[in-house]
C-alpha positions as CSV (number, residue, x, y, z in Angstrom):
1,X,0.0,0.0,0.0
2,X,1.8,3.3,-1.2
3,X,2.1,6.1,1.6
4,X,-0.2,9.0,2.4
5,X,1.6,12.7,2.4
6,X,-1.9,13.8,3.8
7,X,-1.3,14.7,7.4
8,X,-3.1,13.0,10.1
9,X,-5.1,14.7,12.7
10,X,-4.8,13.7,16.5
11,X,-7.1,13.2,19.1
12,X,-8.4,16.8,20.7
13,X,-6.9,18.6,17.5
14,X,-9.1,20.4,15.8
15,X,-11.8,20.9,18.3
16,X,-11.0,24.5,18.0
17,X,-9.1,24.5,21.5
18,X,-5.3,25.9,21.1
19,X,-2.9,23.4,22.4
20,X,-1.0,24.7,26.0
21,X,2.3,26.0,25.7
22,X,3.2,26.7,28.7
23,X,5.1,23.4,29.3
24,X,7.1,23.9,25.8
25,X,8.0,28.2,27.2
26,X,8.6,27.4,30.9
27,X,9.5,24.1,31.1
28,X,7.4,21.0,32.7
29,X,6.5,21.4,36.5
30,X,7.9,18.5,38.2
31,X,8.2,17.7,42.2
32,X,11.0,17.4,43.8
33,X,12.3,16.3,47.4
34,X,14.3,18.5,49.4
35,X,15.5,18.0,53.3
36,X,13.0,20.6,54.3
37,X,9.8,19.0,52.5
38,X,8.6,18.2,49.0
39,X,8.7,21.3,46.3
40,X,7.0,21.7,43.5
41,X,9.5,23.3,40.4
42,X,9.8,24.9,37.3
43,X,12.4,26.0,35.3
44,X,12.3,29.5,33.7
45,X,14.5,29.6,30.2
46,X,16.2,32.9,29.8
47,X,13.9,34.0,27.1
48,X,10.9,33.6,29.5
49,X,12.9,35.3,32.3
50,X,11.5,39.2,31.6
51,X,11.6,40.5,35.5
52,X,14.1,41.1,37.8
53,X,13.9,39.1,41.3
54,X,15.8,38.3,44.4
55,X,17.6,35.1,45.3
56,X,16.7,33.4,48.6
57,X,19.7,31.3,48.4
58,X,22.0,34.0,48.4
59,X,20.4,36.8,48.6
60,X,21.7,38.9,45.2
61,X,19.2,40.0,42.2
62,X,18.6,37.4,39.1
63,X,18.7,40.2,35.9
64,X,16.0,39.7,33.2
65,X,17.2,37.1,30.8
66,X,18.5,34.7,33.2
67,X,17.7,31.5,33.5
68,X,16.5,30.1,36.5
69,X,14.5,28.3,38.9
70,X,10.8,28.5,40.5
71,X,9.8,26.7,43.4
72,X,7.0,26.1,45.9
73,X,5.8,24.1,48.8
74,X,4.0,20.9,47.7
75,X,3.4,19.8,51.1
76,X,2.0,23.1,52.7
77,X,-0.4,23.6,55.4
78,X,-1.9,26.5,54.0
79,X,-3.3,24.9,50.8
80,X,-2.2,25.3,47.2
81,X,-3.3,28.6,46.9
82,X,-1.0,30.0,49.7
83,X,1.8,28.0,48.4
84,X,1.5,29.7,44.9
85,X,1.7,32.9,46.3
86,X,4.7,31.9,48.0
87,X,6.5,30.6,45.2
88,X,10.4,32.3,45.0
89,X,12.7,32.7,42.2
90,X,15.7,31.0,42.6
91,X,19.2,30.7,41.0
92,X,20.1,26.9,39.4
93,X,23.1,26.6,41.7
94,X,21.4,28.0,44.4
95,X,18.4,25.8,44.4
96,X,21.3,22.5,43.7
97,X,22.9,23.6,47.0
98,X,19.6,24.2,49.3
């Protein structure tokens, strides 16, 4: 049977919905385990990085355009919604070391 050139749709496409980016811009969300608790993650690539913000690590700036890290209690008391708002903007070598 000779081969079809026609491209094939996928389940959900076309259903008018736009597909989600955000894992693609920001990279995926993923847990991780710390000494101090369980921490949700993301990393932010340098082209998604358009505000400046302050390390808890270390305590010096991250510049627009820098790569870096995201992270959040997983595990809070609180609920998720107090844990979002919480959320702090790490260095990658600072997060490594924590």
């Amino acid at each position: 049977m000779p081969r079809s050139n026609r491209p094939r749709r996928s389940r959900g496409e076309g259903d008018g919905e736009r597909p989600d980016l955000s894992r693609s811009l920001y990279g995926g969300l993923r847990p991780q385990e710390k000494r101090d608790g369980l921490w949700n993650v993301q990393s932010i690539a340098a082209s998604s990085a358009v505000k400046p913000y302050v390390c808890p690590g270390c305590g010096l700036g991250i510049a627009p355009g820098i790569a870096h890290i995201v992270a959040w209690r997983a595990d809070g008391l609180m609920g998720e919604a107090d844990d979002v708002a919480a959320r702090r903007h790490w260095h990658n070598h600072c997060w490594k070391i924590k």
